[in-house]
MIKOLMI-28799 format. One record per residue (C-alpha): residue in three letters; x, y, z. Coordinates in Angstrom, 3 decimals. Layout:
REM MIKOLMI-28799
ALA|X|Y|Z
...
//
This chain:
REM MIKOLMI-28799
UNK|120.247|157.715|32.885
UNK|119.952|156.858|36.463
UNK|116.141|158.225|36.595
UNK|115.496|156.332|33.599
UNK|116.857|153.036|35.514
UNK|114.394|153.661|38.065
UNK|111.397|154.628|36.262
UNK|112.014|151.405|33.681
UNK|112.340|148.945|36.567
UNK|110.844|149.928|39.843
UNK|107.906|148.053|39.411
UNK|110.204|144.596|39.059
UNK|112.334|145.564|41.666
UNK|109.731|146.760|43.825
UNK|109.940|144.868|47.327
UNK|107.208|146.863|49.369
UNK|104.922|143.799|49.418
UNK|107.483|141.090|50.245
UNK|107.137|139.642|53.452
UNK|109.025|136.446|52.935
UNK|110.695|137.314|56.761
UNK|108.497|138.703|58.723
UNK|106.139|135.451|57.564
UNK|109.141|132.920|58.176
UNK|109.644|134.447|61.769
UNK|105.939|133.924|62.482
UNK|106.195|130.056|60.698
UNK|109.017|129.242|63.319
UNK|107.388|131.297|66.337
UNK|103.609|130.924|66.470
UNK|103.156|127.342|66.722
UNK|106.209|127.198|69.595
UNK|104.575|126.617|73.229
UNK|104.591|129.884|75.785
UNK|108.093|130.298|77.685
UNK|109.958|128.297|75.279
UNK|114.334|128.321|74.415
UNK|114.380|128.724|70.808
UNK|118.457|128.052|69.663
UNK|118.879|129.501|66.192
UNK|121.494|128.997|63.952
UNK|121.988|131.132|60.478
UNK|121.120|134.947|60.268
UNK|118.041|134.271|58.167
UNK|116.351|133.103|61.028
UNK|117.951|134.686|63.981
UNK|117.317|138.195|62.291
UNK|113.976|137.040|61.212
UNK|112.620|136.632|64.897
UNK|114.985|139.415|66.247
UNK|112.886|141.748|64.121
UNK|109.507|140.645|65.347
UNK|110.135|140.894|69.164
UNK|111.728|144.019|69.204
UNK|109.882|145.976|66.595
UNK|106.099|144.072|66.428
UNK|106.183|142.461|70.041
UNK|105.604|139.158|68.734
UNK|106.110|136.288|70.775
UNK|107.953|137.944|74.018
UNK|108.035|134.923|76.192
UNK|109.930|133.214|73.574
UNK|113.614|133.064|75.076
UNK|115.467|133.282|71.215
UNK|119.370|132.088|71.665
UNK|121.579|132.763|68.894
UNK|123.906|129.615|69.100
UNK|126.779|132.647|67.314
UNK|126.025|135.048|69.659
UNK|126.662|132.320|72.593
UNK|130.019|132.048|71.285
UNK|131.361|135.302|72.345
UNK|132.347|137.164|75.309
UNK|130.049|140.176|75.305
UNK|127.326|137.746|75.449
UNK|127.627|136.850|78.828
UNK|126.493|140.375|80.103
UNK|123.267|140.004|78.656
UNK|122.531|136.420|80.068
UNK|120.941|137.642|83.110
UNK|118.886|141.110|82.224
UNK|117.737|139.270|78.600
UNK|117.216|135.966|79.307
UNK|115.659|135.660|82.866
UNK|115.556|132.167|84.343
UNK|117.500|130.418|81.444
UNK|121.037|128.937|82.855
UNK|123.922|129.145|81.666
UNK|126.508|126.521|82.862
UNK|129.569|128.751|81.791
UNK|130.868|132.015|80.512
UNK|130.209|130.711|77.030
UNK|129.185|128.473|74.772
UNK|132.825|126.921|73.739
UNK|132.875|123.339|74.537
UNK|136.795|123.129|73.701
UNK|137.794|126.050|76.454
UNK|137.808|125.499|79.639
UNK|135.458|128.740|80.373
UNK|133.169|126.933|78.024
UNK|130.058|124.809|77.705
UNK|128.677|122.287|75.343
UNK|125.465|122.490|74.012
UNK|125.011|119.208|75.525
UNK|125.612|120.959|78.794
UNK|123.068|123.510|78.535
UNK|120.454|121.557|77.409
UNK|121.171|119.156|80.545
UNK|120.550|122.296|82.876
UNK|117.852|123.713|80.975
UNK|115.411|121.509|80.032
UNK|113.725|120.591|83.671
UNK|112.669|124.370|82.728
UNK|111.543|124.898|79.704
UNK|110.676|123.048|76.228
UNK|113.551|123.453|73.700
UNK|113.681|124.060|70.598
UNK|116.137|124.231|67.373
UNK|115.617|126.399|64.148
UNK|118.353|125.918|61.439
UNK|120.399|122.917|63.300
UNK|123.252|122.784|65.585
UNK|126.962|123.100|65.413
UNK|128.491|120.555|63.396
UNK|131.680|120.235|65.625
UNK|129.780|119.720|69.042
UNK|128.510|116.561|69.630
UNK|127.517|116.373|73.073
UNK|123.781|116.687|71.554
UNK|123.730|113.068|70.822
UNK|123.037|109.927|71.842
UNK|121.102|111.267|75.081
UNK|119.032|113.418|72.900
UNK|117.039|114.023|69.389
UNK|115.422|116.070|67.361
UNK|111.658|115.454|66.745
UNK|110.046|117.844|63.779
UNK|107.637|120.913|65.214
UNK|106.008|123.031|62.356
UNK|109.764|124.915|61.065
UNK|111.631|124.094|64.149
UNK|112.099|120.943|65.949
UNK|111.925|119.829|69.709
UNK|114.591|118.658|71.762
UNK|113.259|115.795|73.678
UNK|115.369|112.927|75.251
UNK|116.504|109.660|73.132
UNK|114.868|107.055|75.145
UNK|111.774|108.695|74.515
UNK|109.209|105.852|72.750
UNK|106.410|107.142|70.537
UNK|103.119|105.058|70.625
UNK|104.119|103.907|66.992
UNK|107.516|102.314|68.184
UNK|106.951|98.533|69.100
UNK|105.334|97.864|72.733
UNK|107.432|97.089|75.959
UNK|105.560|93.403|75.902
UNK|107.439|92.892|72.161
UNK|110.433|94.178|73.374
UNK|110.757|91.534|76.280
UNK|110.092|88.808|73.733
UNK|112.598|89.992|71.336
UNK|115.375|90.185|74.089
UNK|114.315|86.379|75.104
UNK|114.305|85.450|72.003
UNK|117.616|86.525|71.156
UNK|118.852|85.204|74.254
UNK|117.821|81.915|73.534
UNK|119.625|82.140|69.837
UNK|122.608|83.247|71.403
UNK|122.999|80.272|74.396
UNK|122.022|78.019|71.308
UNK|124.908|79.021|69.068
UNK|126.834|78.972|72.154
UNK|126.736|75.303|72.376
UNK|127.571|74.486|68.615
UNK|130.165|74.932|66.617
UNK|130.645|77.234|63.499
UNK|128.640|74.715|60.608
UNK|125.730|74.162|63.180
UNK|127.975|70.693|65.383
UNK|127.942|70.944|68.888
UNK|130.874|72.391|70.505
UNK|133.786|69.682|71.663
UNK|137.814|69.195|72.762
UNK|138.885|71.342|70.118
UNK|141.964|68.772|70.790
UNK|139.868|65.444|70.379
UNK|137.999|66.519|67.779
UNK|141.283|66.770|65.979
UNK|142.438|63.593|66.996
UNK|139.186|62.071|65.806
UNK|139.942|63.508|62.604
UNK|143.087|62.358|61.883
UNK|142.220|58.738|63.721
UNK|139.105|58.753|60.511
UNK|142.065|59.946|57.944
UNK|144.528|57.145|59.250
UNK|142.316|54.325|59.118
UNK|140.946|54.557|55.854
UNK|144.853|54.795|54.930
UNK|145.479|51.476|57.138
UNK|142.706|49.933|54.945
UNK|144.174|50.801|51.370
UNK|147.639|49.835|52.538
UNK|146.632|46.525|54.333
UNK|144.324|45.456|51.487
UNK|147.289|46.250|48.456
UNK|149.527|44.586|50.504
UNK|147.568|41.586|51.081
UNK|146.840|41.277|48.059
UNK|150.438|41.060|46.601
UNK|151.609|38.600|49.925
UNK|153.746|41.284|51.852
UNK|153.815|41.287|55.738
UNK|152.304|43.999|57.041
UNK|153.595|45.337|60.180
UNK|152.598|48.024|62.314
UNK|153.848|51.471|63.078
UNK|152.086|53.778|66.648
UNK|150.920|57.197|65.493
UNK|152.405|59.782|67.267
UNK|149.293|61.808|67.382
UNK|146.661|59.499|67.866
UNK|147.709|57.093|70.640
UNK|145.376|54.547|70.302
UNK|145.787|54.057|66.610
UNK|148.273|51.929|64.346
UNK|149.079|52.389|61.169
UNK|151.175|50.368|58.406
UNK|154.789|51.047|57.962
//
């Protein structure tokens, strides 16, 4: 039964001319620039490179970090003897223990050195990678570079002054008025000036009715609006 298995499906299950990996680890490696950090993350990828340095020589001078393998303590005796000239700020990387860096960290002390790279993303939980620096896409893998880095596509420095000035000038503008576009007063007069408007279109209604029907009409001092009389 088991050599019939084999016989009926060896040809579908037949992987001798598969090279998915080996051609993934040359997609992520071939295009990267000579001495270059490559931080992996995911076995797919890690393993995929692994395999072509050690067993086909490929791509030597690529420094491949495992961002797992950084995480534990038998890493840190191979920092030195497998990864020449790369630092490493701690004994791992662990940004919540004290022994620990950040990946943040390393890329702070590292990149004066050499370009970085990132195949399969970072750690979700560490985010000393951002604001100071991003992620721009490089064939599979993308390059670390630093945030305040302009492209010749992003608007010019000249455009950039204008904008500023031009907000500027918005903002000193809206400064002056008030909320529906009035310029700004006493917030204490303005309320007087109110209720003075409100009191003496009252003082007319009152003084004309009574007028009208021969009643005196004497007068009564607003308490809020000092200069303003009223009817009683």
């Amino acid at each position: 039964m088991v050599v019939a298995a084999i016989y009926t499906n060896y040809e579908a299950q037949n992987q001798k001319k598969n090279t998915f990996i080996s051609d993934y680890g040359h997609w992520a490696v071939d295009p990267l620039p000579p001495n270059t950090i490559l931080l992996t993350k995911g076995d797919l990828i890690c393993n995929s490179i692994i395999y072509l340095q050690i067993c086909e020589g490929v791509r030597p001078d690529v420094k491949m970090l495992s961002l797992e393998h950084m995480t534990y303590p038998w890493f840190t005796r191979h920092h030195d003897v497998l990864f020449p000239g790369v630092v490493f700020p701690a004994d791992r990387y662990h940004p919540s223990r004290p022994d620990g860096y950040s990946i943040g960290w390393f890329i702070d002390v590292n990149l004066p050195r050499f370009p970085i790279f990132i195949a399969g993303g970072l750690k979700e939980n560490d985010l000393s990678f951002f604001p100071k620096y991003k992620e721009a896409p490089y064939a599979l893998t993308t390059r670390v570079i630093k945030a305040f880095v302009s492209f010749s596509f992003h608007i010019n420095r000249s455009d950039q002054i204008r904008r500023k000035e031009k907000t500027e000038r918005e903002g000193n503008e809206n400064k002056k008025r008030g909320r529906f576009g009035r310029r700004k007063g006493n917030r204490e007069s303005d309320g007087r000036d109110a209720i003075r408007k409100g009191f003496g279109f009252i003082d007319r209604e009152i003084r004309t009715r009574n007028v009208g029907m021969g009643r005196d009409v004497g007068l009564l001092s607003c308490p809020t609006c000092s200069r303003f009389d009223v009817p009683r």
